[in-house]
OpenMM code with the backbone's topology and positions (N, CA, C; nanometers):
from openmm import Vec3, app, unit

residues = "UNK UNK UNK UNK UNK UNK UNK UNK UNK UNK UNK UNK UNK UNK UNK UNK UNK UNK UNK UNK UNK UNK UNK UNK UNK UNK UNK UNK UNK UNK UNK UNK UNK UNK UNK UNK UNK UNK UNK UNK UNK UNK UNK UNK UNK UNK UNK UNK UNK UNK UNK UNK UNK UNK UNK UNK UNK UNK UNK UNK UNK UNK UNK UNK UNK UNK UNK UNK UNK UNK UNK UNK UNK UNK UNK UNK UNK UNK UNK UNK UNK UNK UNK UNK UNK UNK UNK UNK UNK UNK UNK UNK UNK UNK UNK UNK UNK UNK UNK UNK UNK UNK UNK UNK UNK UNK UNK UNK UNK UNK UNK UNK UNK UNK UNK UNK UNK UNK UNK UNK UNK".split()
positions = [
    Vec3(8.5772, 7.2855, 9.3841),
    Vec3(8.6923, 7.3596, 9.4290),
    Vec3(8.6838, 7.5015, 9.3710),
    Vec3(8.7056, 7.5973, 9.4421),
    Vec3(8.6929, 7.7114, 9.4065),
    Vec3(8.7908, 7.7883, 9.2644),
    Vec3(8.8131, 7.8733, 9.2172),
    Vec3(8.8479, 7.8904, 9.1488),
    Vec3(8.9890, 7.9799, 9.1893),
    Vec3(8.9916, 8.0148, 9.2670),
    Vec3(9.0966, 8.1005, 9.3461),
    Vec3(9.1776, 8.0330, 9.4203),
    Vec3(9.1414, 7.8833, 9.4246),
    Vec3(9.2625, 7.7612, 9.5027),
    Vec3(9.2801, 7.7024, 9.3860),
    Vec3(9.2208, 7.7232, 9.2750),
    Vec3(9.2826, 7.6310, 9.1231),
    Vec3(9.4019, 7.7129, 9.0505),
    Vec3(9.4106, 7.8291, 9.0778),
    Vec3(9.4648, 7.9094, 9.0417),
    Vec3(9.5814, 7.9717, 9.1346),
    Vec3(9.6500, 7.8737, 9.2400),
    Vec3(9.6981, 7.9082, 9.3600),
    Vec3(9.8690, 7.9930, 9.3174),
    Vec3(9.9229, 7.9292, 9.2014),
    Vec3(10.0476, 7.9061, 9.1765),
    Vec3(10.0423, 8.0588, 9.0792),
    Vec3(9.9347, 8.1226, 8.9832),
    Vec3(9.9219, 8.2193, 8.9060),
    Vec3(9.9409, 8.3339, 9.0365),
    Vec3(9.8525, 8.3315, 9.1349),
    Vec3(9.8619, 8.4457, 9.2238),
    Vec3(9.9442, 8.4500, 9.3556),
    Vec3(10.0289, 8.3419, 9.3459),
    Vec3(10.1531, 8.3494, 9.4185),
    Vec3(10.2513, 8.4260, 9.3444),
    Vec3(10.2580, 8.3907, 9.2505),
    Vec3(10.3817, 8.4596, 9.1255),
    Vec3(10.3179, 8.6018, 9.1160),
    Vec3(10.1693, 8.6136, 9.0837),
    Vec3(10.1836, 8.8106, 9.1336),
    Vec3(10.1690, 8.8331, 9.2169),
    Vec3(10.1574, 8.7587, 9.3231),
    Vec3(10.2060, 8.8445, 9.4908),
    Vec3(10.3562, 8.8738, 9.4856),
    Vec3(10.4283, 8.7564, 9.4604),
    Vec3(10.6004, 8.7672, 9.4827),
    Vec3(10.6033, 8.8954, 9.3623),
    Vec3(10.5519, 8.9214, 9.2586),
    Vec3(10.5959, 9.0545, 9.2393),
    Vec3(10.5492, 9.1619, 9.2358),
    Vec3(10.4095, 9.1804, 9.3042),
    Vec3(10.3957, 9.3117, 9.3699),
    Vec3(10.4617, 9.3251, 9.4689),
    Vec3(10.4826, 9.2162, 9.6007),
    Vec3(10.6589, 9.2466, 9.6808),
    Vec3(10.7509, 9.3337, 9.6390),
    Vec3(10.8207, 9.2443, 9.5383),
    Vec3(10.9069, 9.2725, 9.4157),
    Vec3(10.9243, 9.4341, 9.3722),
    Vec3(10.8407, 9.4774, 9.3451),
    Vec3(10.7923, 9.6122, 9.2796),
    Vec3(10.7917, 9.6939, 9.4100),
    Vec3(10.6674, 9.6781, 9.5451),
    Vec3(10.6915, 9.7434, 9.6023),
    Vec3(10.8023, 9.7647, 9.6748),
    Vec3(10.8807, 9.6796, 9.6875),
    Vec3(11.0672, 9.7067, 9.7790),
    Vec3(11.1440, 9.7920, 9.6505),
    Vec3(11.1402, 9.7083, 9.5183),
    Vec3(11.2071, 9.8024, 9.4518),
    Vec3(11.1863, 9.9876, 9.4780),
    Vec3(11.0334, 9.9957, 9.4759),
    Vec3(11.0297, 10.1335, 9.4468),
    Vec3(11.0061, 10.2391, 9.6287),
    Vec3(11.0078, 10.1437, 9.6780),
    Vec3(11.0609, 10.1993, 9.8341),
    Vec3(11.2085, 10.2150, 9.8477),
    Vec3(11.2714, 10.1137, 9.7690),
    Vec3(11.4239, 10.1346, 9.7700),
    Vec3(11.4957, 10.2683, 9.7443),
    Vec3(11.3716, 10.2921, 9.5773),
    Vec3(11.4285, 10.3625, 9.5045),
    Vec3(11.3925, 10.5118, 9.5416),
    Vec3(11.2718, 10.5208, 9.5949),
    Vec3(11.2107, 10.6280, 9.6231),
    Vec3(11.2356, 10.6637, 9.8237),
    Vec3(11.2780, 10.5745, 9.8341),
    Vec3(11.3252, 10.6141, 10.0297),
    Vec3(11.4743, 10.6266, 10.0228),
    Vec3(11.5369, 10.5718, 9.9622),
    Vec3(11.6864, 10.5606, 9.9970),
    Vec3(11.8009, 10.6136, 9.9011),
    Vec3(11.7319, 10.6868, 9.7553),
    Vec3(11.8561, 10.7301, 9.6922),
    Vec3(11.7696, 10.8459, 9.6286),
    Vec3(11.8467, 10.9322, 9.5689),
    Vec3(11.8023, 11.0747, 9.5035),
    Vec3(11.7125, 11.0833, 9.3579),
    Vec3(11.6718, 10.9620, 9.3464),
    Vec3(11.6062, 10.9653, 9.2207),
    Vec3(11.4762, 11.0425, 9.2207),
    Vec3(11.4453, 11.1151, 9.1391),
    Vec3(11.3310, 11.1835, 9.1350),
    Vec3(11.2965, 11.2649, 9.2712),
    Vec3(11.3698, 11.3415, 9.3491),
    Vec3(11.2760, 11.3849, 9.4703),
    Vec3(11.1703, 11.4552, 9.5235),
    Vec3(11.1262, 11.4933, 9.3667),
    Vec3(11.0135, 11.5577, 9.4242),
    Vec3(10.8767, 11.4498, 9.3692),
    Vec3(10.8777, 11.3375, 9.3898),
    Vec3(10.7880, 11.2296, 9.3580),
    Vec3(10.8135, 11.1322, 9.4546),
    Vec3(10.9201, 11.1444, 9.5554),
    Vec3(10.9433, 11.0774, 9.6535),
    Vec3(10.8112, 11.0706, 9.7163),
    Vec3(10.7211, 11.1286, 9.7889),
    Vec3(10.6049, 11.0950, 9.8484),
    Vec3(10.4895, 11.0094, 9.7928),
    Vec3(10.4916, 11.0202, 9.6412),
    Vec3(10.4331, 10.9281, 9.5723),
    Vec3(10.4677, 10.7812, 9.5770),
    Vec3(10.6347, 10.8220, 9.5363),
    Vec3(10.7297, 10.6459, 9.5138),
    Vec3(10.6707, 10.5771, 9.6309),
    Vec3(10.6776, 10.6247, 9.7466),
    Vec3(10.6590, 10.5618, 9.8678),
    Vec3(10.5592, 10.4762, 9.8840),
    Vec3(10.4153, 10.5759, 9.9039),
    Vec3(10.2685, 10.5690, 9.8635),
    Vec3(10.2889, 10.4685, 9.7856),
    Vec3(10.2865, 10.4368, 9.6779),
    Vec3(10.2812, 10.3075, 9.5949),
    Vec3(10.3952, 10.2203, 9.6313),
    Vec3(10.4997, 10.2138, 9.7086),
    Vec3(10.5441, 10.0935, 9.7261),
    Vec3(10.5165, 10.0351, 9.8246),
    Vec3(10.4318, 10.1368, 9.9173),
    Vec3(10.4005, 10.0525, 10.0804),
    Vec3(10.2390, 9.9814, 10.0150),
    Vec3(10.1744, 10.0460, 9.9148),
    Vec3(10.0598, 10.0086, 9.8815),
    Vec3(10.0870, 9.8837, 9.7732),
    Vec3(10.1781, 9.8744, 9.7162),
    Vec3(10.1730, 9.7444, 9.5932),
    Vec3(10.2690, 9.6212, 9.7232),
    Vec3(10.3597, 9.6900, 9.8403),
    Vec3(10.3262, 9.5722, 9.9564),
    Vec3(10.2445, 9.4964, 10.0148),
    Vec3(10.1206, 9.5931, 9.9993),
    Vec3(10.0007, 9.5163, 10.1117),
    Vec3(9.9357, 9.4576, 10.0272),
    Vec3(9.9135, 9.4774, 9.8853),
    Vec3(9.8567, 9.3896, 9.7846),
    Vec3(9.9136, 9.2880, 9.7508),
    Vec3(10.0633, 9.2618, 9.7295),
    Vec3(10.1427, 9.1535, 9.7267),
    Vec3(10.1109, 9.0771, 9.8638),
    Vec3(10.0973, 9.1113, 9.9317),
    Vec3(10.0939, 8.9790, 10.1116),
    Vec3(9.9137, 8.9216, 10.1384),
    Vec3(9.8477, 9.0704, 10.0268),
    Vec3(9.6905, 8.9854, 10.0665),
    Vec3(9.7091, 8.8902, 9.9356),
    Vec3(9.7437, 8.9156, 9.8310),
    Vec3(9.7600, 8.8151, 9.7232),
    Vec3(9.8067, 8.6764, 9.7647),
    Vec3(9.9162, 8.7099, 9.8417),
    Vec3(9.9123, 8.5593, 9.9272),
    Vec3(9.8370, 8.5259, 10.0162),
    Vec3(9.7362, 8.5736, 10.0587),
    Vec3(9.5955, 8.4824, 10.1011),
    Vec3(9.4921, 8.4780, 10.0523),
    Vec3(9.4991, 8.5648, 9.8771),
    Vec3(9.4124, 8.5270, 9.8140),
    Vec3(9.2859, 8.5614, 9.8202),
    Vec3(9.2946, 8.7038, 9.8778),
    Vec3(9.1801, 8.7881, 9.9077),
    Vec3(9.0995, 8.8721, 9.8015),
    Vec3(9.0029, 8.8669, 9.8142),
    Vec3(8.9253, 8.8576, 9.6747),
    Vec3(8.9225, 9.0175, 9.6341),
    Vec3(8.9316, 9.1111, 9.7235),
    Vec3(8.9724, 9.2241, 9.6852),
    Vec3(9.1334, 9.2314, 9.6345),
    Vec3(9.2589, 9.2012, 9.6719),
    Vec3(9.3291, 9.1981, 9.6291),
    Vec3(9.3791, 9.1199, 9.4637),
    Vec3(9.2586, 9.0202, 9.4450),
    Vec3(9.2587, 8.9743, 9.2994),
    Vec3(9.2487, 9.0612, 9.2346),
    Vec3(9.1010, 9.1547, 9.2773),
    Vec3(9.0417, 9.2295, 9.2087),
    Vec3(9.1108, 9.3041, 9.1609),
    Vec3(9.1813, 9.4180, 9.2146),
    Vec3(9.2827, 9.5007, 9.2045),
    Vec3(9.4006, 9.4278, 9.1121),
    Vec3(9.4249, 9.3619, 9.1758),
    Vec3(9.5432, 9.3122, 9.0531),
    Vec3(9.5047, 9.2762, 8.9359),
    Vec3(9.4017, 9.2290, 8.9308),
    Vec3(9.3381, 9.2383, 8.7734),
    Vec3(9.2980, 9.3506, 8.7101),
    Vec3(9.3076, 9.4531, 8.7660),
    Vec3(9.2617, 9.6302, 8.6739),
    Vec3(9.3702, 9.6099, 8.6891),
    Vec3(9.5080, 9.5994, 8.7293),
    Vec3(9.5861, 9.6618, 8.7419),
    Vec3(9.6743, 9.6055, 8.6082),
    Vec3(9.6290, 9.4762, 8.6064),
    Vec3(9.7278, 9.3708, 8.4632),
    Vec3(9.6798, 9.4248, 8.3330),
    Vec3(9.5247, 9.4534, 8.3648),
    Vec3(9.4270, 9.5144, 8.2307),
    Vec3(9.4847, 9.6202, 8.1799),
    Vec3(9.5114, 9.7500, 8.3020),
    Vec3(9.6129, 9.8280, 8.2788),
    Vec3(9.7212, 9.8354, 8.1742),
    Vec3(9.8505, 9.7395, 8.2464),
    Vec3(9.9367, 9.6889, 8.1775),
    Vec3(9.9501, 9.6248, 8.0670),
    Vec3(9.8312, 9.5476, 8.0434),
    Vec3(9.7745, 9.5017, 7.9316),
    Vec3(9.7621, 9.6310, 7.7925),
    Vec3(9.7032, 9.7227, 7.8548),
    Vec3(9.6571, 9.8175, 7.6968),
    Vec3(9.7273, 9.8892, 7.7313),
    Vec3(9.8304, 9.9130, 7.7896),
    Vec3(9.9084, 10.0463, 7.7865),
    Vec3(10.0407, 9.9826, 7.7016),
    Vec3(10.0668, 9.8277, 7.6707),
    Vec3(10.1521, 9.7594, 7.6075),
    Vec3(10.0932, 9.7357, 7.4687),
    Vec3(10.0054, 9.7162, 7.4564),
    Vec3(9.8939, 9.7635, 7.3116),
    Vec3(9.9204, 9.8595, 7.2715),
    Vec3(9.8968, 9.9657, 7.2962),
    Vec3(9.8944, 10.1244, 7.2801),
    Vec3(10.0243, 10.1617, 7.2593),
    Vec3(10.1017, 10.1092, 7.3101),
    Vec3(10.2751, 10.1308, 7.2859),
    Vec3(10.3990, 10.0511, 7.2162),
    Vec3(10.3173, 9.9829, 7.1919),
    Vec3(10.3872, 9.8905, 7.0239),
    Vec3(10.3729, 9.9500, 6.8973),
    Vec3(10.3466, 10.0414, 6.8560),
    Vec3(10.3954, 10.1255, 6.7289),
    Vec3(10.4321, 10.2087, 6.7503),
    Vec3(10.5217, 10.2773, 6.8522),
    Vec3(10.6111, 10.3162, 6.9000),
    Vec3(10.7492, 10.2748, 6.9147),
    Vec3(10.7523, 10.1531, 6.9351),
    Vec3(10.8845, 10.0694, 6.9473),
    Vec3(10.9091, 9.9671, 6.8074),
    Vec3(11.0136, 9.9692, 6.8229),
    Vec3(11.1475, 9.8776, 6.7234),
    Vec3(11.2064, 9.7993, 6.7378),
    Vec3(11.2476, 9.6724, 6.6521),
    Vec3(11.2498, 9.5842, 6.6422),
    Vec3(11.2119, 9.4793, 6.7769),
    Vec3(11.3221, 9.4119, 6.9242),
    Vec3(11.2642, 9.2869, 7.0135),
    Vec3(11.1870, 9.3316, 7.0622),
    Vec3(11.1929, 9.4629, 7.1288),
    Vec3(11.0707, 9.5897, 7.2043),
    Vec3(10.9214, 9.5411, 7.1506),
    Vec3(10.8942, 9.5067, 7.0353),
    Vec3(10.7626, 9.4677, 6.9987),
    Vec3(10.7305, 9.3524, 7.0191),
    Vec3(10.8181, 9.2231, 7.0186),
    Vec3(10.7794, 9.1062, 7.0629),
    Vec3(10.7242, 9.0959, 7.2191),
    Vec3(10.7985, 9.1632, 7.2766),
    Vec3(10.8316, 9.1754, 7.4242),
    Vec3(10.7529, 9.2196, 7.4820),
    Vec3(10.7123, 9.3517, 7.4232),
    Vec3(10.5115, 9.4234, 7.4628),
    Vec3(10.4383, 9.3113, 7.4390),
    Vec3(10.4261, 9.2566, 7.3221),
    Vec3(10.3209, 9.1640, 7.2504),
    Vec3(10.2895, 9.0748, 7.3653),
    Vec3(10.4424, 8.9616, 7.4491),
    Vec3(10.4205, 8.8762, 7.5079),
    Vec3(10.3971, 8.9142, 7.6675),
    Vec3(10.4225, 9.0517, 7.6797),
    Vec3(10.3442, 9.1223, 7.8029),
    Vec3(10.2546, 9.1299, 7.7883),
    Vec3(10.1794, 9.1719, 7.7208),
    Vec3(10.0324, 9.2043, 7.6768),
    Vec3(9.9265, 9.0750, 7.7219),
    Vec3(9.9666, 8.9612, 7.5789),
    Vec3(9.8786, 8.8348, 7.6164),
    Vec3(9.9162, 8.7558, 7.7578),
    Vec3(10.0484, 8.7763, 7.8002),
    Vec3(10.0464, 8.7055, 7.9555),
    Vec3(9.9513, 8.7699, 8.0375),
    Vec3(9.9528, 8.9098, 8.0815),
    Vec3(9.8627, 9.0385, 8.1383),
    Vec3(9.7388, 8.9621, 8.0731),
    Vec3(9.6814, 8.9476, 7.9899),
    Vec3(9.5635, 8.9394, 7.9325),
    Vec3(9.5042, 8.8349, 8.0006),
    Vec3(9.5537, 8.7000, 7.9883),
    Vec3(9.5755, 8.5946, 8.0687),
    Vec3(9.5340, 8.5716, 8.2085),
    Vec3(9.6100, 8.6416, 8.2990),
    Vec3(9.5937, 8.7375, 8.4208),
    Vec3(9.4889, 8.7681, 8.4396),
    Vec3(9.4460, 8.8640, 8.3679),
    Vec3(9.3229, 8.9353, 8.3929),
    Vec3(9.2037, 8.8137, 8.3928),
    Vec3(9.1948, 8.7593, 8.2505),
    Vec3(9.0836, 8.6599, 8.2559),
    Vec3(9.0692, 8.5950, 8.3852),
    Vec3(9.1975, 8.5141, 8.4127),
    Vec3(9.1512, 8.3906, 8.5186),
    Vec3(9.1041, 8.4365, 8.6258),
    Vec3(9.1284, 8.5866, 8.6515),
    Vec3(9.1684, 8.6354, 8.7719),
    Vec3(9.0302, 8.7017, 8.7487),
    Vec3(8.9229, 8.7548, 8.6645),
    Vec3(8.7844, 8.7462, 8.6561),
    Vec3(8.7586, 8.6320, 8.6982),
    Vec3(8.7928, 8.5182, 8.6215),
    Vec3(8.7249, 8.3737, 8.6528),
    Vec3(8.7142, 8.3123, 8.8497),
    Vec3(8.8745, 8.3751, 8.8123),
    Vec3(8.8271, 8.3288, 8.9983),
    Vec3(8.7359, 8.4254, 9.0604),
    Vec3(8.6834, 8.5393, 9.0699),
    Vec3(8.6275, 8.6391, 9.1455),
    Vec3(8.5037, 8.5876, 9.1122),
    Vec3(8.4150, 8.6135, 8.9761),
    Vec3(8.2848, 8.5862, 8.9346),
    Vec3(8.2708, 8.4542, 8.8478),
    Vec3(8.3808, 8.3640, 8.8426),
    Vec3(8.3014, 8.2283, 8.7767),
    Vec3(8.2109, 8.1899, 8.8312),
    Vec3(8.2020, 8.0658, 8.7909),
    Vec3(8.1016, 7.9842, 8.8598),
    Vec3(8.1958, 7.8712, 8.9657),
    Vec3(8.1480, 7.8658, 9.0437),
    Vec3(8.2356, 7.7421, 9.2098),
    Vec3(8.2699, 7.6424, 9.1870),
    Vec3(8.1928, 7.5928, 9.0676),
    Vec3(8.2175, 7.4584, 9.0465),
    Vec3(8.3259, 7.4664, 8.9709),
    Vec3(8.3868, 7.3204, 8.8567),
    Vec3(8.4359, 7.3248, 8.7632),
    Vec3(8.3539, 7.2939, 8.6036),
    Vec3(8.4329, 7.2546, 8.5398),
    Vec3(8.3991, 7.2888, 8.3866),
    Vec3(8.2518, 7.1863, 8.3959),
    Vec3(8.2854, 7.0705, 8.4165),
    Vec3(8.0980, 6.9970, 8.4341),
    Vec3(8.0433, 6.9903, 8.5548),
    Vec3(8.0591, 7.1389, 8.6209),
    Vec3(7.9400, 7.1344, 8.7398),
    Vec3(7.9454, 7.1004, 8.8525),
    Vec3(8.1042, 7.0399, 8.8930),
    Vec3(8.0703, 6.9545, 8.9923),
    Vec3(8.1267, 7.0865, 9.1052),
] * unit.nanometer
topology = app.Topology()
chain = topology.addChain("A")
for resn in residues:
    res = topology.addResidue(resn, chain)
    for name in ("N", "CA", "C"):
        topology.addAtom(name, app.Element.getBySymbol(name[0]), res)
């Protein structure tokens, strides 16, 4: 069994929130005055973290891909920004960090593991 149908339930949950993200920031960036001169950007990334959220739900191996730089991302930029923050703020990076981290691995594992499972079959 492949590694990208073992893993069906991890990349449903980041499809539903690159959705998530991209409506938020189409919301935020099409329909109210926040920031307007980044409005063309907001957009740009919310119609683009849409189409990655809907291939994530079919599990398209470019869309893993991407979402895994993208957790790696999130990953060390939550590293990098914990001695900056005070007191729950640091737990809270910490347990962003290793979930993201998490992410990233399996989400290598499904792209370049190996097809089989753990003994071969």
């Amino acid at each position: 069994m492949p590694a990208a149908v073992r893993y069906i339930g991890m990349f449903r949950t980041a499809a539903v929130l690159f959705v998530l993200l991209g409506l938020a920031w189409l919301w935020t960036f099409g329909t109210t005055a926040y920031h307007p001169e980044q409005r063309p950007i907001g957009i740009v990334a919310g119609v683009l973290a849409l189409i990655l959220g809907f291939y994530l739900f079919r599990r398209a191996r470019f869309a893993i891909a991407i979402s895994a730089i993208a957790a790696a991302i999130v990953c060390l930029s939550s590293v990098i920004f914990v001695p900056q923050v005070r007191g729950p703020g640091i737990l809270f990076l910490a347990v962003l960090a290793m979930l993201t981290a998490i992410y990233t691995v399996l989400a290598a594992r499904a792209l370049f593991g190996p097809a089989g499972g753990a003994d071969g079959s």
